[in-house]
Every structure is written in structure tokens, then in C-alpha cells.
Phi, psi and omega in degrees: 000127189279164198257077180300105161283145189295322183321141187256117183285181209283317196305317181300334183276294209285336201278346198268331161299345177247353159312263124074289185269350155273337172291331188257009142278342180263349171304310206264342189263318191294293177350287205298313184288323182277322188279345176299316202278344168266342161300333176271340166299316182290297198292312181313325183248040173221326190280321187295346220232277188333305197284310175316314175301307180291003177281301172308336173282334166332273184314292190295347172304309195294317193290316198295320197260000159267333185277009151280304187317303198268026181246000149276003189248009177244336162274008220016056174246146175264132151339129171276175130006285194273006182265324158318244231325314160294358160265340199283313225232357144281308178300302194295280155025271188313316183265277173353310155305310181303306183290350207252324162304297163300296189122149156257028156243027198109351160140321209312313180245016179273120165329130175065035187256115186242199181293333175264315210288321167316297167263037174287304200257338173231044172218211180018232202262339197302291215031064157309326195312289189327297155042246183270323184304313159318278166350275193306331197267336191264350162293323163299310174326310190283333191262323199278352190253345184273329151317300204281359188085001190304141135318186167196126158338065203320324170289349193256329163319309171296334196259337172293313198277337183253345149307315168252012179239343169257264201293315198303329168322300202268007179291312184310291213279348139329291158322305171286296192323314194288319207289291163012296203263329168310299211290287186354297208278351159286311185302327177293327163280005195252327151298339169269337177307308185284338159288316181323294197280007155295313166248358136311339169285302195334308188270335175293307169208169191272301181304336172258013152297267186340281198263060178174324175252353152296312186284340169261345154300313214286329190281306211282314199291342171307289155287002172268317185296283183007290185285328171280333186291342167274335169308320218236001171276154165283175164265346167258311166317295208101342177257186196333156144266163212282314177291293163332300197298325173277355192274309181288336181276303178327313189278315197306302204303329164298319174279329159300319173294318174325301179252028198055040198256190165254135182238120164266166139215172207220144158230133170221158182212156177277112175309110171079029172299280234295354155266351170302303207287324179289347187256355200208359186061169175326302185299325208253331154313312177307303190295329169311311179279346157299310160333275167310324129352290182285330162312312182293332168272340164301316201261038154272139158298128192321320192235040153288189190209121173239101166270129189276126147285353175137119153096182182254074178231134157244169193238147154257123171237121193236110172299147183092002213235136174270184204296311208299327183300324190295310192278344147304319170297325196266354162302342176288301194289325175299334179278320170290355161277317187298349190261352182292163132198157221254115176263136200214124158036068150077013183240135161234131179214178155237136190230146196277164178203153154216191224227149180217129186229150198202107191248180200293139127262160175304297195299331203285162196234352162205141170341298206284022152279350169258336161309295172298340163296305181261020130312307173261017162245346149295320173313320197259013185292306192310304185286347193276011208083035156055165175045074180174159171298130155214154178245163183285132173236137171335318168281338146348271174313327176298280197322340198282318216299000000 
């Protein structure tokens, strides 16, 4: 009876070493290319979230600055030369932003363009593309007329204005929210695809965990924080946004009623911007309100809350704190903006701020009833002569209703 040798020939040794080894070279080049490919992806839909954002910023620019054209065309002052050149350098801004979304063939090749977002902008009730392409066209209409010295219509102004400041406002950010839960839900499946092949790396070797596929999670954990900080950053301050800053006041304001604590709040706003920005233009206005951004965070606690509310007004919500403390906070920061100054693109000036402060009471049933109280203690900051403190008062409200 013949005799089967154990021996392993050589040929067998090699052939079973480069099995071996196209499995842990094509394991590990797959690891690396799909997680290379959900980091451009993450950027790719944190730049699509950026460009979507800056539509809004756009719009209200574009509305702000015809609804300014036509209330000097109504006083009969002419624009100067350079406030055309800043809506013209807005629309195009907005349609460049527009086409880079869309696409020019229907949508078919514009980056993040999925199925909700399509029937955001060519479908249902949205019709964004339709939209903005209006928008845009009839801003253009209005700017060419206040260039020719033309009157413009006041109803059509109002209606450019309640357009771009209302519903088209609120379809953009229809848009980003959609671009958002799009990005999440891709990412997320592209993330559960990528733990599989984590751990077939796992089983193939300990070392191309450590050195390759860490360092690109750590790249992928990276570009997720990104993308949530633009979902919930302003783009100009770096703090809250308006939507993030209410989302965060809601829960601290649910946990002082809970547990019976004091909850303030502070609205501030900068006294006299719109002369800032006509004496010194627009660019050296950004930076003022960066400027004031930051005064307001010097004189803050790690777990307050600064939020931009629009424009250059913001709001502060600070837990733990009664109305006499919140107002000692905003007294701190108005006297360290009046003792500032603001240097910006070759202007040095100094500026003023005032403050309206409103704490928690038993009757209220939501953050914005304190919000609006110290609104309306900002209101009488503004009339009492600016640059100064008010706390809210009963009679506040008589004189508002």
C-alpha cells in the first residue's frame, strides 16, 4: 500500500503565501479606498451644506439691499456707485451658488443631488430652482431700475421683500435641512459598509488596524465634527446660530423649570450698524460684528449660551443666573465694548451696544416668552438713549401692546 506524503511542496507554501497575501492586500486597499472615499464625501456634503447656507445669506443681502435702493429712491437720494456693484456681486454670488447646486442639465449631474433634494428644487410645492431663478430675476429687474433713476413700485418691493425674507428664506433652509438628513443617511450607510470591512482587517492582521485604518477613522471623526459644526455655527462669529442656539436654550430653559432654577436671558444688539456698514461699507460691518461676538464671549461663563439672532443682534442665555445677575453680565460686556476699538481694513472707530435682559418666570411655557420680554426691554434700551441696560417691566408690555 503506497505511503501519502505530509510534505508540503514549496509550489504550495508560495501559492498559499500570495493567496494570503492578495487577500490582505485587496482587504486593506478596499479599508483604505472606501474610507478615503467617505472622507470626500463628508467634505463634499459639508462644502454642498456651506454653498446651500450662503444662498440664505445671499437672499437676505440681495432683499436688504433693494429694499434700501428703494427707500433712497423714494427720498430722492441716489444710490451711491457702489451699492449697485454690491447687489450685482450679490446676484451673481446667488446664481453661481444656484447653478453649482442644480446643475445645468436638471439637476442630473449637480453634486448631492438626491431624490428629496430634487424634489425640493423641481418638484411639489417648493419649486426652489423656479424659485430663486424668479427671485433673482426680478432682483435684477429692481436693481436696473433704481440704476436708471426709475422709481420701483412699492407693492413690488414689498412682495421682493416679503419673499426673500420670508417664504424663499424659509424653502432655503428647507433645502439645507434636506441636504443634512441626506448627507447623515448616506454617510451612515457608507459607515455601517465600513465596519464590515473593519473587521476582516481585524482578522487578517492586528497591524493594518493601528497603522491605516485608524488614522482614517480618526480622518473620517473629523469631517463629521465639521459638518456638524456648520450645520449649527454661524459662519461669520463661529458661534451659535440661530436655530442650534434655540435648540440649546429650550433644553437649559426645560431643565430650570424642572428643577426650579433661574434662567436669564440678554438680547443685545449694536447701536446705529446700518451706519457702520454706510460709512465704512459692508466688509468692515462683518468684522464689527465679529468684534462684538467676541466681547460678548469674553464676558461669558463656559456654559452659557451666545447665539447670533439675525443681523447684528444676539441673544444670551444664561443658566443659573436671576434677572439682577443677567444684568450685571450685560453691563459687564457694554462697558467693555464702549472702552474697545474697533480696528477693521484701515478704520478705527468706536461702538456702542444695548441690552434688554428677561428671566424665567412660572407662567411662561416657552423659551421665546422670555425671549420676547427681553426684547422688549431691548426696545426701551433703544429709546431710553441707547448704549445701556434694561430689565423688563410690566409696563414694558402695555407701552409695546
Amino acid at each position: 500500500m503506497p505511503v501519502h506524503s505530509l510534505r508540503v511542496s514549496k509550489i504550495v507554501l508560495w501559492r498559499t503565501y500570495f493567496v494570503a497575501l492578495f487577500i490582505l492586500v485587496a482587504t486593506v486597499t478596499a479599508s483604505h479606498i472606501l474610507s478615503d472615499w467617505i472622507v470626500r464625501q463628508q467634505e463634499q456634503y459639508a462644502a454642498i451644506i456651506n454653498v446651500s447656507g450662503k444662498q440664505r445669506m445671499l437672499s437676505q443681502r440681495i432683499t436688504g439691499l433693494i429694499a434700501k435702493a428703494s427707500i433712497e429712491a423714494r427720498a430722492q437720494l441716489r444710490p451711491r456707485p457702489d451699492e449697485f456693484a454690491r447687489v450685482n456681486e450679490a446676484i451673481a454670488e446667488m446664481q453661481a451658488a444656484h447653478d453649482a447646486l442644480t446643475g445645468r442639465n436638471g439637476g442630473e449631474d449637480a453634486p448631492g443631488m438626491t431624490s428629496g433634494i430634487k424634489g425640493i428644487y423641481f418638484g411639489g410645492v417648493a419649486m426652489l430652482n423656479d424659485r430663486v431663478e424668479t427671485f433673482l430675476a426680478e432682483a435684477r429687474r429692481l436693481e436696473a431700475l433704481a440704476a436708471d433713476g426709475q422709481p420701483m413700485d412699492p407693492d413690488e418691493v414689498e412682495a421682493f421683500s416679503n419673499d426673500g425674507f420670508g417664504s424663499l428664506l424659509a424653502t432655503l433652509d428647507l433645502a439645507v435641512g434636506q441636504y443634512q438628513r441626506d448627507a447623515e443617511s448616506k454617510l451612515e450607510d457608507l459607515r455601517q459598509l465600513n465596519i464590515g470591512l473593519w473587521f476582516v482587517t481585524m482578522l487578517v492582521i492586528i497591524l493594518e488596524l493601528v497603522f491605516i485604518f485608524r488614522p482614517l477613522t480618526r480622518r473620517i471623526d473629523k469631517a463629521q465634527d465639521e459638518l456638524e459644526a456648520i450645520a449649527r455655527t454661524d459662519p461669520l462669529t463661529g458661534c451659535w446660530n440661530r436655530r442650534a442656539l434655540i435648540h440649546a436654550g429650550e433644553t437649559m430653559w426645560s431643565l430650570a423649570r424642572r428643577q426650579g432654577r433661574p434662567l436669564s436671558v440678554i438680547i443685545s444688539d449694536i447701536d446705529k450698524f446700518k451706519r457702520i456698514n454706510d460709512e465704512y461699507g459692508y466688509a468692515v460691518g462683518d468684522e464689527a460684528i465679529k468684534f462684538f461676538a467676541q466681547t460678548c464671549l469674553d464676558g461669558l461663563r463656559q456654559y452659557d449660551v451666545l447665539g447670533r439672532f439675525g443681523g447684528e443682534e444676539f441673544v444670551l442665555v444664561l443658566p443659573d443666573t436671576d434677572e439682577l445677575g443677567a444684568a450685571q453680565v450685560a453691563e459687564r460686556i457694554r462697558a467693555n465694548l464702549e472702552s474697545k476699538t474697533v480696528v477693521a481694513d484701515g478704520h478705527s472707530f468706536q461702538m456702542t451696544a444695548s441690552f434688554g435682559v428677561a428671566a424665567l418666570r412660572h407662567e411662561d411655557d416657552l423659551l421665546h416668552a422670555i425671549i420676547d420680554r427681553a426684547d422688549q426691554a431691548l426696545y426701551a434700551a433703544k429709546e431710553n438713549g441707547r448704549n445701556r441696560v434694561e430689565f423688563w417691566r410690566e409696563e414694558l408690555a402695555e407701552v409695546q401692546a
